[in-house]
Biopython code that builds the backbone (N, CA, C, O; Angstrom):
import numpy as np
from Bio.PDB.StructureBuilder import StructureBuilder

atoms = [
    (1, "UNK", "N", (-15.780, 19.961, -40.398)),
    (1, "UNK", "CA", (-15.926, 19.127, -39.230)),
    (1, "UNK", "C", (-15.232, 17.773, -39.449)),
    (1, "UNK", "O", (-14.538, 17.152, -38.644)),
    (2, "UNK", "N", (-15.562, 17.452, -40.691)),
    (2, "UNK", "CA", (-14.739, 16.047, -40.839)),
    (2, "UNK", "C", (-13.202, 15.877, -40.700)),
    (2, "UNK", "O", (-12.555, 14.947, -40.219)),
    (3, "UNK", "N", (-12.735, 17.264, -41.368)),
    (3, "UNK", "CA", (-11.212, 17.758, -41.160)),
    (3, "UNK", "C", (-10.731, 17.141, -39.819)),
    (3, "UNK", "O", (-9.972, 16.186, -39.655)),
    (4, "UNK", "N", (-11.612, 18.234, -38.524)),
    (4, "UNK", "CA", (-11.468, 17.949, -37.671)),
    (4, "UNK", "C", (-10.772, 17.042, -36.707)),
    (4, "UNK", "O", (-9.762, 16.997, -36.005)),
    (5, "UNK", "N", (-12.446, 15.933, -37.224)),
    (5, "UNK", "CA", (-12.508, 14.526, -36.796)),
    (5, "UNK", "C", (-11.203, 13.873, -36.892)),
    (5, "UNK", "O", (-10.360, 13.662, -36.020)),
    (6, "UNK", "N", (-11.221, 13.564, -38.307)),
    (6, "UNK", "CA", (-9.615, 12.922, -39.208)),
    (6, "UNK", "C", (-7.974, 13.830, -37.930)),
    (6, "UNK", "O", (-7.069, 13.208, -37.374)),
    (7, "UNK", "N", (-8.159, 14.953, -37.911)),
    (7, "UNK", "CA", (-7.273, 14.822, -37.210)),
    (7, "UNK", "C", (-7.235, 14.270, -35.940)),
    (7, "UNK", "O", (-6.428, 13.417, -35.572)),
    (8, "UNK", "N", (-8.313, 14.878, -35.126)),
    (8, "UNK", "CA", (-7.973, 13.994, -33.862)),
    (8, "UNK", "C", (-8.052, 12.388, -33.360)),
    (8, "UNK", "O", (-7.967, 11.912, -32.228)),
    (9, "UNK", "N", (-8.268, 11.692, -34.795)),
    (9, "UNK", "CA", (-8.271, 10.225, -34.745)),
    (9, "UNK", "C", (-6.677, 10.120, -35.519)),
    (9, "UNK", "O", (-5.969, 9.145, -35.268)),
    (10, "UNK", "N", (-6.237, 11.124, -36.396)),
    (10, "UNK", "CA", (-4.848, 10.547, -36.947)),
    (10, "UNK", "C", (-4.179, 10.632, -35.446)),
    (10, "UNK", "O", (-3.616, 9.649, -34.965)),
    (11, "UNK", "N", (-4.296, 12.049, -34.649)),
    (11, "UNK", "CA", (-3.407, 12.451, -33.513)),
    (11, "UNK", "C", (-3.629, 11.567, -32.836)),
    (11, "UNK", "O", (-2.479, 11.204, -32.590)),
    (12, "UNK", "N", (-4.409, 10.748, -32.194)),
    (12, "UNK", "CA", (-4.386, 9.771, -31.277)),
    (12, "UNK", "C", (-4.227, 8.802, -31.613)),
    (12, "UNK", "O", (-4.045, 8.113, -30.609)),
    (13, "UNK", "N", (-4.115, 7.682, -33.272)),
    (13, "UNK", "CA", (-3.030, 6.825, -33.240)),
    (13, "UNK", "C", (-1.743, 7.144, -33.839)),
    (13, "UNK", "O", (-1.172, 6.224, -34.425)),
    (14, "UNK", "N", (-0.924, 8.826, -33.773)),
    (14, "UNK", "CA", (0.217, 8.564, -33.324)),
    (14, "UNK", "C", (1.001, 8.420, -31.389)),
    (14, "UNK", "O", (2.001, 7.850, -30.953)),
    (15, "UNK", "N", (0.015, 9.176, -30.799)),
    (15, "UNK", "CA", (-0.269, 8.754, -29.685)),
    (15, "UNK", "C", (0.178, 7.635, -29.055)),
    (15, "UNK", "O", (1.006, 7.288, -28.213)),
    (16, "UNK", "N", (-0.623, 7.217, -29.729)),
    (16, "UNK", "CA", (-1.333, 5.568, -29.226)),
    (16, "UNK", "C", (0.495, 5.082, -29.682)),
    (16, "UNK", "O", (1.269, 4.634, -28.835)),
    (17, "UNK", "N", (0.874, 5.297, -31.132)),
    (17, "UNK", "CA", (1.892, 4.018, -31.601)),
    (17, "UNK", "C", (3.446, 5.202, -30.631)),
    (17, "UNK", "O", (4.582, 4.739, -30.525)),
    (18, "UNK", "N", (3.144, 6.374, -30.184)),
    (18, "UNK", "CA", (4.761, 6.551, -29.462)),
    (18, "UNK", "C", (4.378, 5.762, -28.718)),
    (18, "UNK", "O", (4.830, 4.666, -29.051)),
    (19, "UNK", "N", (3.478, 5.669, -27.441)),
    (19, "UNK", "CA", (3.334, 5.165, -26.337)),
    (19, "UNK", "C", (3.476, 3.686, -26.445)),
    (19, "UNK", "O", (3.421, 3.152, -25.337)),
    (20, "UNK", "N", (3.632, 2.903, -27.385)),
    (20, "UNK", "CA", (3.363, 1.751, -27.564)),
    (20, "UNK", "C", (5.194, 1.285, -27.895)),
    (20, "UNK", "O", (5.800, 0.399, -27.291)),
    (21, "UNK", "N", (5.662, 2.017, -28.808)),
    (21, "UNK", "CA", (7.060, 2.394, -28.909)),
    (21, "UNK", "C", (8.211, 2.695, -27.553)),
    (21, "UNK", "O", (9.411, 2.436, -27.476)),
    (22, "UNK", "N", (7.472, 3.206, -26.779)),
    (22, "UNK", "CA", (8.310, 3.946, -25.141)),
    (22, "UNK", "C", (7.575, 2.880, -24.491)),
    (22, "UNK", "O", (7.825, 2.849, -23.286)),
    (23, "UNK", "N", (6.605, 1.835, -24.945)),
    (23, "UNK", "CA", (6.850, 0.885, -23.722)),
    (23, "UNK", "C", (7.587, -0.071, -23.631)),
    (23, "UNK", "O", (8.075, -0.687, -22.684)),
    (24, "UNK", "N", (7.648, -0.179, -25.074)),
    (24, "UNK", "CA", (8.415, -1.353, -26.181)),
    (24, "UNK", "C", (9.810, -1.023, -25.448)),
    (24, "UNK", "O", (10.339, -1.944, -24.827)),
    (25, "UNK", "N", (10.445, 0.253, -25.483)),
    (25, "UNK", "CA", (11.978, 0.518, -25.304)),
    (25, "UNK", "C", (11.863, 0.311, -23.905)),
    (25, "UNK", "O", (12.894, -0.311, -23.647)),
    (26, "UNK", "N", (11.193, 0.464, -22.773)),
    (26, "UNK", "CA", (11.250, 0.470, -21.566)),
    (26, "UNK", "C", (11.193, -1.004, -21.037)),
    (26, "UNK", "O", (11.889, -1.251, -20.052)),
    (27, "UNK", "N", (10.333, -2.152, -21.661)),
    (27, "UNK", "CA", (10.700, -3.839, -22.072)),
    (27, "UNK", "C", (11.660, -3.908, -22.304)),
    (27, "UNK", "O", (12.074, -5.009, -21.939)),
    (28, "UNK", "N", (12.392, -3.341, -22.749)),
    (28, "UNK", "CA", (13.506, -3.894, -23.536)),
    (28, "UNK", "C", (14.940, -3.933, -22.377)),
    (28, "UNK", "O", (15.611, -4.896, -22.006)),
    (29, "UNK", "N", (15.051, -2.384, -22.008)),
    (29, "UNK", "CA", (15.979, -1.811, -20.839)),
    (29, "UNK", "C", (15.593, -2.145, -19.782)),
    (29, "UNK", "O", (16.350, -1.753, -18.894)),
    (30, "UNK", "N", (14.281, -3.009, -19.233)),
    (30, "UNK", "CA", (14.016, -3.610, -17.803)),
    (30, "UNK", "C", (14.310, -5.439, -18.158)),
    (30, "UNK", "O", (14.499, -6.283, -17.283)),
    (31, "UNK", "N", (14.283, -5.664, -19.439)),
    (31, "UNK", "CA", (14.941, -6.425, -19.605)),
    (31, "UNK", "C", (15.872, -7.078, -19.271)),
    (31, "UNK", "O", (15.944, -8.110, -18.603)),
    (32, "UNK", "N", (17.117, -6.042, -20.073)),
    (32, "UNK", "CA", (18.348, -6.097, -19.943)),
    (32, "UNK", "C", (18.996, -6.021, -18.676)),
    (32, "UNK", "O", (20.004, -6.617, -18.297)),
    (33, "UNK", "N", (18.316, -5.250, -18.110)),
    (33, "UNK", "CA", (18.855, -4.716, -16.583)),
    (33, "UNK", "C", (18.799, -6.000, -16.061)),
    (33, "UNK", "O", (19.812, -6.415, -15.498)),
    (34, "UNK", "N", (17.591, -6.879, -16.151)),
    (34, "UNK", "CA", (17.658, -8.345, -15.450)),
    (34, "UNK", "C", (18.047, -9.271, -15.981)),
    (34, "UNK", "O", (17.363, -10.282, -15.822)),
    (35, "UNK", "N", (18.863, -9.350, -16.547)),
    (35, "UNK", "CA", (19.710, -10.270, -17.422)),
    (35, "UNK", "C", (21.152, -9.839, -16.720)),
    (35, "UNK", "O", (21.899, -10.684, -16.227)),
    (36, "UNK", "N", (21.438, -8.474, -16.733)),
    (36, "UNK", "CA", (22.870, -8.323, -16.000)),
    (36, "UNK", "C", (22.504, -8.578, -14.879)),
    (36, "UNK", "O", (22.729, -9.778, -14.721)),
    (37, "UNK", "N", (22.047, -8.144, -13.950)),
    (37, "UNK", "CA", (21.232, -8.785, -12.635)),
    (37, "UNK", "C", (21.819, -10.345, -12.207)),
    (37, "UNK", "O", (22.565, -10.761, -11.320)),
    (38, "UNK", "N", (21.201, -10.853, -13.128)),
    (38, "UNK", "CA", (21.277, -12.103, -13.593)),
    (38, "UNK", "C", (22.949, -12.803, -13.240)),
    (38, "UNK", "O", (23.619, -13.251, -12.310)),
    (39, "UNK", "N", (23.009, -12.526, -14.648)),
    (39, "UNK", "CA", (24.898, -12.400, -14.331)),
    (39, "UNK", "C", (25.339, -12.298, -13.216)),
    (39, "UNK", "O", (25.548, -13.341, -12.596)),
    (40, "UNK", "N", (25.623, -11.024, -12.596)),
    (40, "UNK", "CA", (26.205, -10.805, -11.473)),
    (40, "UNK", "C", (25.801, -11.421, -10.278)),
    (40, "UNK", "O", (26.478, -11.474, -9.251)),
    (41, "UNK", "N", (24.743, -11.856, -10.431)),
    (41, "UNK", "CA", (24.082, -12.810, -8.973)),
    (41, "UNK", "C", (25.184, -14.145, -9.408)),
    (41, "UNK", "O", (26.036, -14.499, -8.593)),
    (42, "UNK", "N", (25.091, -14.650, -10.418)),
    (42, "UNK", "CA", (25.628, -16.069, -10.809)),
    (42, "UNK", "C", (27.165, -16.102, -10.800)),
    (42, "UNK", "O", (27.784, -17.164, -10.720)),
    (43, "UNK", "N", (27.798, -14.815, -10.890)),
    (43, "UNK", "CA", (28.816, -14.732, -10.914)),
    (43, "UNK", "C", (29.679, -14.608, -9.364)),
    (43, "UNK", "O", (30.790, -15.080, -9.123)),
    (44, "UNK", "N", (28.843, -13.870, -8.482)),
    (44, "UNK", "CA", (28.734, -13.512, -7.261)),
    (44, "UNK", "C", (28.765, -14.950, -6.980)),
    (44, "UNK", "O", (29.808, -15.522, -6.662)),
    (45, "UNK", "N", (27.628, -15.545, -7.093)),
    (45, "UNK", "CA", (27.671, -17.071, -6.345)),
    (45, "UNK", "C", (28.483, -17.802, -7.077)),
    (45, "UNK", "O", (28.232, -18.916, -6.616)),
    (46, "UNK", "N", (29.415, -17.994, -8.030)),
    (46, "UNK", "CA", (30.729, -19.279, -8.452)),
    (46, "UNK", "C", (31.831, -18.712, -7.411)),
    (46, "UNK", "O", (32.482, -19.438, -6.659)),
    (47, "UNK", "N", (31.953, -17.153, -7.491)),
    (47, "UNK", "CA", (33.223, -16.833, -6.726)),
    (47, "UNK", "C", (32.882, -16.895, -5.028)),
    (47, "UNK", "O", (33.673, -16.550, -4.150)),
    (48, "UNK", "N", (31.829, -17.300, -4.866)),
    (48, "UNK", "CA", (31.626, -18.084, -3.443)),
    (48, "UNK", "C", (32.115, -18.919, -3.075)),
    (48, "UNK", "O", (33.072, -19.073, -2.316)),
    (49, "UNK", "N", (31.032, -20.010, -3.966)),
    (49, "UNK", "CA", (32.009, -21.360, -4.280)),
    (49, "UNK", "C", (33.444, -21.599, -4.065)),
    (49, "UNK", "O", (34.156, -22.234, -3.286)),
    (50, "UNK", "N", (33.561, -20.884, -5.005)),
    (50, "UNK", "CA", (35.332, -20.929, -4.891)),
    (50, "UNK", "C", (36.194, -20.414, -4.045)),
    (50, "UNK", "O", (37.400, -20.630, -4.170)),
    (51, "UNK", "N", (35.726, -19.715, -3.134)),
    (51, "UNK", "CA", (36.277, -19.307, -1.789)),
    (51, "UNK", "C", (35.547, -19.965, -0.986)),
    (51, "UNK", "O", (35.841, -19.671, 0.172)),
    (52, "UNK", "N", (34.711, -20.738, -1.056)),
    (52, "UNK", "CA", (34.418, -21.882, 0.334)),
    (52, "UNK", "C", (35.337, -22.990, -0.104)),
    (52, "UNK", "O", (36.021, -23.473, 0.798)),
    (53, "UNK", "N", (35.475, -23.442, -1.202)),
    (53, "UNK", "CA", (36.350, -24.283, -1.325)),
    (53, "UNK", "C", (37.598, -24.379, -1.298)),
    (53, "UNK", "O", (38.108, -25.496, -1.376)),
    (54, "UNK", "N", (38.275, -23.385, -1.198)),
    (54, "UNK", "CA", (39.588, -22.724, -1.155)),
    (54, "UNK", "C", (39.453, -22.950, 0.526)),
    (54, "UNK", "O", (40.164, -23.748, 1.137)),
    (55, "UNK", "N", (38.649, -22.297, 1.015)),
    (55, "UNK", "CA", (38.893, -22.301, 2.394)),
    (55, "UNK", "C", (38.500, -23.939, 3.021)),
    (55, "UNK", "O", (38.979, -24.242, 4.114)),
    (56, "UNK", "N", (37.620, -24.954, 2.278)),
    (56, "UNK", "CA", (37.911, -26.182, 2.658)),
    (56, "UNK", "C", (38.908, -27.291, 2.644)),
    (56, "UNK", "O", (39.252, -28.229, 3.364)),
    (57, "UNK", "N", (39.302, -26.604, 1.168)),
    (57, "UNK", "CA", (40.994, -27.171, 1.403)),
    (57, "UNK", "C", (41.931, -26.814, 2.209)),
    (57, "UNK", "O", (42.825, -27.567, 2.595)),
    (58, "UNK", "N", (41.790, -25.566, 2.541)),
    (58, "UNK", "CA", (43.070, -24.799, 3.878)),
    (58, "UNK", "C", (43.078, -25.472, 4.956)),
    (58, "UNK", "O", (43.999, -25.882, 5.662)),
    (59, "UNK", "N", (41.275, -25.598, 5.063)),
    (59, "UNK", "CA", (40.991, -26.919, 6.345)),
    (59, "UNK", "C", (41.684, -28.253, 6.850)),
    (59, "UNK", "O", (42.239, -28.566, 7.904)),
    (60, "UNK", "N", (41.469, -28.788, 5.874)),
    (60, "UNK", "CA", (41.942, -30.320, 4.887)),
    (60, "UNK", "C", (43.382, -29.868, 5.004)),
    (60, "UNK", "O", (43.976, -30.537, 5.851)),
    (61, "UNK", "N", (43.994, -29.116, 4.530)),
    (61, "UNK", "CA", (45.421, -29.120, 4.488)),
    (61, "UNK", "C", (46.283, -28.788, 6.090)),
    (61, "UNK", "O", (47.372, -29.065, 6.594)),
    (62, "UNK", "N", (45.316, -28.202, 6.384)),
    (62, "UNK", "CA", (45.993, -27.460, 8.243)),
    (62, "UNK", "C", (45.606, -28.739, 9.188)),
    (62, "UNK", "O", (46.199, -29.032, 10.226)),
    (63, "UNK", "N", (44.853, -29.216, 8.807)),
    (63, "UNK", "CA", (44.431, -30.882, 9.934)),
    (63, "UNK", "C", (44.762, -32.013, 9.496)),
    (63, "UNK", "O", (44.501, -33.087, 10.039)),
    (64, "UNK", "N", (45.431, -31.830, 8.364)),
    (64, "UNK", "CA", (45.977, -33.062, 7.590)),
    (64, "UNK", "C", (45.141, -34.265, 6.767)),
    (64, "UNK", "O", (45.357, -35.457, 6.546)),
    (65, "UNK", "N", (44.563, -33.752, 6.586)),
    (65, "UNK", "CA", (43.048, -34.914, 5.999)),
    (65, "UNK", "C", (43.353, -34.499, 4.420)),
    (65, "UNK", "O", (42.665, -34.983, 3.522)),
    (66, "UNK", "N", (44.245, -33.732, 4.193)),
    (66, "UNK", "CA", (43.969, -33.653, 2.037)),
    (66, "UNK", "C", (45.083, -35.157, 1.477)),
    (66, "UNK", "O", (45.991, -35.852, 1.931)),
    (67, "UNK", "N", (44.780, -35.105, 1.018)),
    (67, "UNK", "CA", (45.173, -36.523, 0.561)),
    (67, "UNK", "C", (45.622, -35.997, -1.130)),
    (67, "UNK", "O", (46.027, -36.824, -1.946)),
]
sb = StructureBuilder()
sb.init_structure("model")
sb.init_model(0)
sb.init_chain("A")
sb.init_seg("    ")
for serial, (resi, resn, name, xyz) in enumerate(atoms, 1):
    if name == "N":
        sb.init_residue(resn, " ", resi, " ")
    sb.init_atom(name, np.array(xyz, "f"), 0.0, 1.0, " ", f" {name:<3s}", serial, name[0])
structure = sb.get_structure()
């Protein structure tokens, strides 16, 4: 009976440490995912920028106000 016991307490903390492991890796890759996320939002918004400003100079340059 003790046999038993011992196993189904070893089996449930390996259990316990995959599941703890596959949440660990799943932190990790929801992570990352929002970090590139990240990026591409920030990157998305400079090359905005830079086409509103491109197009405020076209402004400035077609009405004569760039100096």
């Amino acid at each position: 009976m003790a046999d038993n016991s011992q196993s189904m307490s070893y089996n449930a903390g390996e259990a316990k440490g995959q599941a703890e492991v596959k949440k660990d890796q799943m932190v990790d890759k929801a992570s990352g995912a929002m970090q590139s996320a990240k990026e591409s939002c920030q990157q998305a918004g400079q090359q905005m920028m830079e086409k509103a400003q491109g197009a405020a100079d076209s402004v400035k340059e077609a009405t004569g106000m760039k100096k």
